[in-house]
Backbone as JSON, one array per atom type, in Angstrom:
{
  "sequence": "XXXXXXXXXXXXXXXXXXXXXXXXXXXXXXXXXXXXXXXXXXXXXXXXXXXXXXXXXXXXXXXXXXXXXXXXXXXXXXXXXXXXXXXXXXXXXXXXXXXXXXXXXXXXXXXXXXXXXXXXXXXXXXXXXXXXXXXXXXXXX",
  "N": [[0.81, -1.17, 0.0], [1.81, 1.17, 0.99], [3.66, 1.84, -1.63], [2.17, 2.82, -3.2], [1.54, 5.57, -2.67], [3.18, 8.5, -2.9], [4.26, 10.38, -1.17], [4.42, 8.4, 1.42], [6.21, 6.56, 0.98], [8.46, 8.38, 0.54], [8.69, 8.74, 2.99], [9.07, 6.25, 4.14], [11.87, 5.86, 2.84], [13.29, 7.27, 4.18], [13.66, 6.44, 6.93], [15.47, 5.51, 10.1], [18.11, 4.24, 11.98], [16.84, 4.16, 14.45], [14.35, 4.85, 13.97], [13.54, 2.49, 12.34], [14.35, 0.47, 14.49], [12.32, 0.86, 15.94], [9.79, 0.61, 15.34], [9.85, -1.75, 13.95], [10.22, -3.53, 16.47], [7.81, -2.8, 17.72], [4.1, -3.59, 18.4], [2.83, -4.66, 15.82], [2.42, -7.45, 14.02], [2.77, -7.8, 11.15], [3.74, -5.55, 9.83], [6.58, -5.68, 11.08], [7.22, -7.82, 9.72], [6.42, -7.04, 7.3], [8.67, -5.15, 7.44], [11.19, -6.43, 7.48], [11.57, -8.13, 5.43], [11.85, -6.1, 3.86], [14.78, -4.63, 4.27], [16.72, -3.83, 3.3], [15.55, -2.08, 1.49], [16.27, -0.07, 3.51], [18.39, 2.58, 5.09], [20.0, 1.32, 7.05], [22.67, 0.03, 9.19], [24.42, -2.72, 8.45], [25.98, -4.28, 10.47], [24.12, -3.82, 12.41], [21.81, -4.65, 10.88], [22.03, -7.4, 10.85], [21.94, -8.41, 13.69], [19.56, -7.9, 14.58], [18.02, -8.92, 12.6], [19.35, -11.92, 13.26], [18.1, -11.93, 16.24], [15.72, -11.94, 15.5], [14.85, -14.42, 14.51], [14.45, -15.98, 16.55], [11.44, -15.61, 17.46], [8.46, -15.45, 18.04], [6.48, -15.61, 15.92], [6.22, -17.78, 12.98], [6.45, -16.81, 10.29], [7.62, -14.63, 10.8], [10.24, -15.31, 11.66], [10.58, -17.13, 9.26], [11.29, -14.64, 7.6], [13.08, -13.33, 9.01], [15.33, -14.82, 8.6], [15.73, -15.24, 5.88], [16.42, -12.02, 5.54], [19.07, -13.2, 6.95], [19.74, -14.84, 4.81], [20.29, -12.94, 2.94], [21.87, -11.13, 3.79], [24.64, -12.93, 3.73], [25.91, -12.22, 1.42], [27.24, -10.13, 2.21], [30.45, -8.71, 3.09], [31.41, -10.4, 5.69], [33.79, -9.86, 8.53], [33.43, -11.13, 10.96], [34.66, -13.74, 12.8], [33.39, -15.55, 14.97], [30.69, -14.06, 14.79], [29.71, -15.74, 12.75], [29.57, -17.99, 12.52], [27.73, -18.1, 15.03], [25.28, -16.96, 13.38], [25.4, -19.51, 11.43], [25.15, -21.92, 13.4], [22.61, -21.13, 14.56], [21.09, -21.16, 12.11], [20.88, -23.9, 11.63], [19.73, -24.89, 14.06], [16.98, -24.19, 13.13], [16.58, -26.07, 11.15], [15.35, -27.6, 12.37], [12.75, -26.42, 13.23], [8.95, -26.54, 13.53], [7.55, -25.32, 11.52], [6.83, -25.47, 8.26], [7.7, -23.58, 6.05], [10.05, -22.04, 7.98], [12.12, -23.64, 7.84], [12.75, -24.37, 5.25], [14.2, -21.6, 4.74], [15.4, -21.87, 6.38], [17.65, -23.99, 5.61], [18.26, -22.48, 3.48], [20.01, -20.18, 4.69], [21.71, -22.21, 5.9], [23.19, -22.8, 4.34], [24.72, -20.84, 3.2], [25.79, -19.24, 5.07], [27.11, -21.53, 5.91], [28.87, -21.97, 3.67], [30.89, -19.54, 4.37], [31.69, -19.69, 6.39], [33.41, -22.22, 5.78], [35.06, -20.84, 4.15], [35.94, -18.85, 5.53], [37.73, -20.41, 7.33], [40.18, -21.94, 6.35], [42.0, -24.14, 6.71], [39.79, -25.9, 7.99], [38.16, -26.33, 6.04], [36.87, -28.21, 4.56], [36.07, -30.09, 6.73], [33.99, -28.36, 7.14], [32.93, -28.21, 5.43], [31.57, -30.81, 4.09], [29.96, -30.91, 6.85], [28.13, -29.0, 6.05], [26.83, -30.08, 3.77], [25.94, -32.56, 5.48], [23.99, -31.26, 7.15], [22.04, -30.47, 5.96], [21.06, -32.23, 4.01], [20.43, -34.11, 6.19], [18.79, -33.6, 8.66]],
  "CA": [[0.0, 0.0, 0.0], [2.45, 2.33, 1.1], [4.6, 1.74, -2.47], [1.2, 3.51, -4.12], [1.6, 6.52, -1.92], [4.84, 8.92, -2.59], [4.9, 10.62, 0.44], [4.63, 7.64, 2.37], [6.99, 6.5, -0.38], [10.03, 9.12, 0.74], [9.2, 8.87, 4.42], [9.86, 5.14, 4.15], [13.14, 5.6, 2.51], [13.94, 7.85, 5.63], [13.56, 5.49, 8.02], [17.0, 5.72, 10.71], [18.01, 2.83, 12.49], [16.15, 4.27, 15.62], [12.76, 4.45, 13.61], [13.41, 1.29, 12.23], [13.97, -0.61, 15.83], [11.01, 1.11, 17.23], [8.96, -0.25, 14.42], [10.11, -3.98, 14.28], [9.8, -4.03, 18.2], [6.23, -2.93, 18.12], [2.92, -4.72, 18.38], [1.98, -4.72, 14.86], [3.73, -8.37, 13.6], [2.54, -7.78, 9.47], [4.76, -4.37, 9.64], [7.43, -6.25, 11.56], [7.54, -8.94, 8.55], [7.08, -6.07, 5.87], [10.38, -4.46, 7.68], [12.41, -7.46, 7.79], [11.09, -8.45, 4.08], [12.32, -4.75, 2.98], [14.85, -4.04, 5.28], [17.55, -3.64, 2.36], [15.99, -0.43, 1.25], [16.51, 1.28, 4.06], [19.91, 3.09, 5.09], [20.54, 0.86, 7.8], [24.19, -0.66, 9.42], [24.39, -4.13, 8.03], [25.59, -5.01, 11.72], [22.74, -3.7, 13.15], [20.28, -5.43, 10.67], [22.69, -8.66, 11.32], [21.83, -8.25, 15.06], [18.15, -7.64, 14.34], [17.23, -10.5, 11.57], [19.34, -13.1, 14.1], [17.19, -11.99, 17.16], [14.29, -12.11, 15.21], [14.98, -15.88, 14.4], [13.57, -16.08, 17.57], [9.71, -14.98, 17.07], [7.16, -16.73, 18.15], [5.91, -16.49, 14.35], [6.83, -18.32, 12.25], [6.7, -15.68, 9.36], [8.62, -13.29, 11.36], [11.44, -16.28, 11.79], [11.29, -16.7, 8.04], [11.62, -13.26, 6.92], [14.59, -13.01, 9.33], [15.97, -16.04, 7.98], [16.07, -14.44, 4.23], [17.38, -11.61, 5.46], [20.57, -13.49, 6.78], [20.53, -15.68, 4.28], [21.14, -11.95, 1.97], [23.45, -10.64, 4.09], [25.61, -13.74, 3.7], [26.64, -12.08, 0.27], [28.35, -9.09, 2.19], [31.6, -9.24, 3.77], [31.39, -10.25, 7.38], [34.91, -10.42, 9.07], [33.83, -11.93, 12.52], [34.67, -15.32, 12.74], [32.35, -15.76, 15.43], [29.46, -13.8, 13.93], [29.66, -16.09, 11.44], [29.41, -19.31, 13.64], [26.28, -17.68, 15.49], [24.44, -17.36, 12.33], [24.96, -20.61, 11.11], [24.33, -22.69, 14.25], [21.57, -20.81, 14.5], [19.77, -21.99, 11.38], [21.61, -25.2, 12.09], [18.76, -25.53, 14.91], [15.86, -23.74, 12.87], [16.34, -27.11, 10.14], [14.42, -28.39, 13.37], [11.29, -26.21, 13.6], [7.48, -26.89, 13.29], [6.82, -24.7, 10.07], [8.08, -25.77, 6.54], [8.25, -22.3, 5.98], [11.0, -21.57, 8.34], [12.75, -25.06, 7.74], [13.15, -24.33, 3.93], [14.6, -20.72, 4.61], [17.02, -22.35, 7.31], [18.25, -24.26, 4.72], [19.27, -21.37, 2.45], [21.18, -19.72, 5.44], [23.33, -22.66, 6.3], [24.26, -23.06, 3.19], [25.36, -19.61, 2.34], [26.95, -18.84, 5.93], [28.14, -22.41, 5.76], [30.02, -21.45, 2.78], [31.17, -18.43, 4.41], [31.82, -20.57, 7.61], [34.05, -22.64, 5.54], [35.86, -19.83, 3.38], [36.59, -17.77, 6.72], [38.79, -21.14, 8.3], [40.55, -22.76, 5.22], [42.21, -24.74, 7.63], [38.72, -26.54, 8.22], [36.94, -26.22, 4.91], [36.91, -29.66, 4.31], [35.13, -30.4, 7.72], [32.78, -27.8, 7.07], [31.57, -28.48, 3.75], [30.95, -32.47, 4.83], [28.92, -30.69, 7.78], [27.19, -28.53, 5.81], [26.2, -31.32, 3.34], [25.04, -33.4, 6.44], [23.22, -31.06, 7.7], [21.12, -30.15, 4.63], [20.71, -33.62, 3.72], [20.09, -35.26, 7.25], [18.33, -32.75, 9.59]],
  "C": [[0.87, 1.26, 0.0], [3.43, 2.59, -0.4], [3.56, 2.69, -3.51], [1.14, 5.22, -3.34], [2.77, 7.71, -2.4], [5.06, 9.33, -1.55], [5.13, 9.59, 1.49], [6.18, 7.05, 1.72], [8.81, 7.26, 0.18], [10.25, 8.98, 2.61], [9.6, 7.11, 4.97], [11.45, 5.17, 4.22], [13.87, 6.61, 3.6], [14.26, 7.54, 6.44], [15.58, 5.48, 8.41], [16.71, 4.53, 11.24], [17.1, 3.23, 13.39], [14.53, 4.01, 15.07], [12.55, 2.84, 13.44], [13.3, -0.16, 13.25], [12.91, -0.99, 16.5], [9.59, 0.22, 16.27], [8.94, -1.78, 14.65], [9.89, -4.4, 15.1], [8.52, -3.85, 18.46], [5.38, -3.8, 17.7], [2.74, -5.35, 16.92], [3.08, -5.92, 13.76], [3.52, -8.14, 12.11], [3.34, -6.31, 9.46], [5.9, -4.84, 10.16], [8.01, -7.06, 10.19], [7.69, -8.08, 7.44], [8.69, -5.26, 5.92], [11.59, -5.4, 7.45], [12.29, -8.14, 6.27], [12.06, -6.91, 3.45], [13.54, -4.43, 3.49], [16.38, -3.16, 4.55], [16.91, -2.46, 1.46], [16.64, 0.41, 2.26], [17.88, 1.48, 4.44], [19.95, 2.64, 6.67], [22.08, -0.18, 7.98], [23.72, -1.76, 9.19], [25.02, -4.89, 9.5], [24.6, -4.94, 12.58], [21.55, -4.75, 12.4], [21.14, -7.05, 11.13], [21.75, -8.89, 12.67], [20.16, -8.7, 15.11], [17.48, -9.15, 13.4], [18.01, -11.88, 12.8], [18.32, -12.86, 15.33], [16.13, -12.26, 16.66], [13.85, -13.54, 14.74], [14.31, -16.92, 15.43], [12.11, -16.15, 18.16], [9.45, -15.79, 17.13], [6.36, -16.9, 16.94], [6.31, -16.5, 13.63], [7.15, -17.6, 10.73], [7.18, -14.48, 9.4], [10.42, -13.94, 11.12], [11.71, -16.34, 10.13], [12.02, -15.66, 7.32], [13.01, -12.86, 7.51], [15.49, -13.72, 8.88], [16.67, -15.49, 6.69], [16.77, -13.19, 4.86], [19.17, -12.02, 5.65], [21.01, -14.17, 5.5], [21.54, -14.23, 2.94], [22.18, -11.33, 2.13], [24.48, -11.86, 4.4], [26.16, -13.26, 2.54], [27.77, -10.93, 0.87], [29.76, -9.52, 2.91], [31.43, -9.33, 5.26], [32.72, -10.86, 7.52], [34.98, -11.42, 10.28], [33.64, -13.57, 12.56], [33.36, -16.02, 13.86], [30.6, -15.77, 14.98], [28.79, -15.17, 13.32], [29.24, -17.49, 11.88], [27.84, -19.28, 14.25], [25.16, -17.55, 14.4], [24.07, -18.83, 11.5], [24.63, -21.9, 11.43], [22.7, -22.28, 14.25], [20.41, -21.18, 13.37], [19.95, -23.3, 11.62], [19.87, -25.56, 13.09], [17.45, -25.01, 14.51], [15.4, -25.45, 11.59], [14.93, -27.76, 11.17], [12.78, -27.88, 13.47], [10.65, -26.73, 13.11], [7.2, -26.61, 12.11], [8.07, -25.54, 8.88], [8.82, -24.43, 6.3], [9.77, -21.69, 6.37], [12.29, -22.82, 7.81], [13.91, -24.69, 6.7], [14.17, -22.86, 4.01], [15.72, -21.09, 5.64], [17.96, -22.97, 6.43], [19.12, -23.56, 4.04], [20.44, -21.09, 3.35], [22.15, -20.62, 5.56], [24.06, -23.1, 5.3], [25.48, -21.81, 2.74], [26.26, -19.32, 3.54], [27.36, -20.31, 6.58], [29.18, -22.47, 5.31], [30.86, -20.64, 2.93], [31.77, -19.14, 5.54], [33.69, -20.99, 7.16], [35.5, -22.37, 4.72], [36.73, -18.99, 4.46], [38.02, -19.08, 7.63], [39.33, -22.44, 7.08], [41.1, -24.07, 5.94], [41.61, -26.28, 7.96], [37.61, -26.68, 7.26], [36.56, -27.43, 4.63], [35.77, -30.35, 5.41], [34.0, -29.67, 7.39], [31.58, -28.14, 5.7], [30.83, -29.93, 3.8], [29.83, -31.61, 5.71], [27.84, -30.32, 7.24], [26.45, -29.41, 4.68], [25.65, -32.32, 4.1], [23.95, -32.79, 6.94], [22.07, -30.64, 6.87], [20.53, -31.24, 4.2], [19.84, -34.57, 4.44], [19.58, -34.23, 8.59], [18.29, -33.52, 10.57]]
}
């Protein structure tokens, strides 16, 4: 609705991280999911939305959990240096292969593949282990 609007239209693309928190954290979960669905227009820190799409992995619904899901799985294309980070994201879908919904299941999937890959690129060392893992765990939930 708001994409038929312009003014709503420019005050979207305004959105600061602070609007954007206060939003996602409030009641209203179908604006929560349209934020976390969009969240790559707005001029937010890619560690902040990091921070934000993994907590939101969390949500008691299950179309909040997806939508955060896709976002990590997009920000697996940018550069993340923290080796950790990087660990926390992909345990983390690691234990979403497990939920109730298909929905989220199928979008856990994507992530551990992509910050599997990223997993396994960041510790050459261990790429070998990781890529077996992440083929087990895709395969054999």
């Amino acid at each position: 609705m708001a994409e038929r609007d312009s003014e709503l239209v420019s005050a979207i693309n305004e959105l600061d991280d602070r609007s954007f928190l206060s939003l996602c954290f409030g009641p209203s979960v179908s604006i929560r999911i349209w934020l976390l669905k969009n969240a790559e227009r707005f001029q937010i820190r890619p560690s902040l939305l990091l921070t934000v799409f993994l907590g939101f992995t969390k949500d008691p619904y299950p179309y909040v959990r997806k939508a955060a899901l896709d976002g990590l799985a997009g920000l697996g294309n940018t550069v993340v240096e923290d080796g950790s980070m990087i660990e926390c994201c992909y345990f983390r879908a690691i234990e979403l292969l497990n939920d109730v919904e298909d929905c989220v299941r199928s979008a856990a999937v994507r992530v551990v593949i992509t910050w599997g890959l990223m997993l396994a690129a960041h510790s050459p060392e261990r790429k070998q282990h990781f890529s077996d893992e992440i083929f087990a765990n895709v395969t054999f939930p």
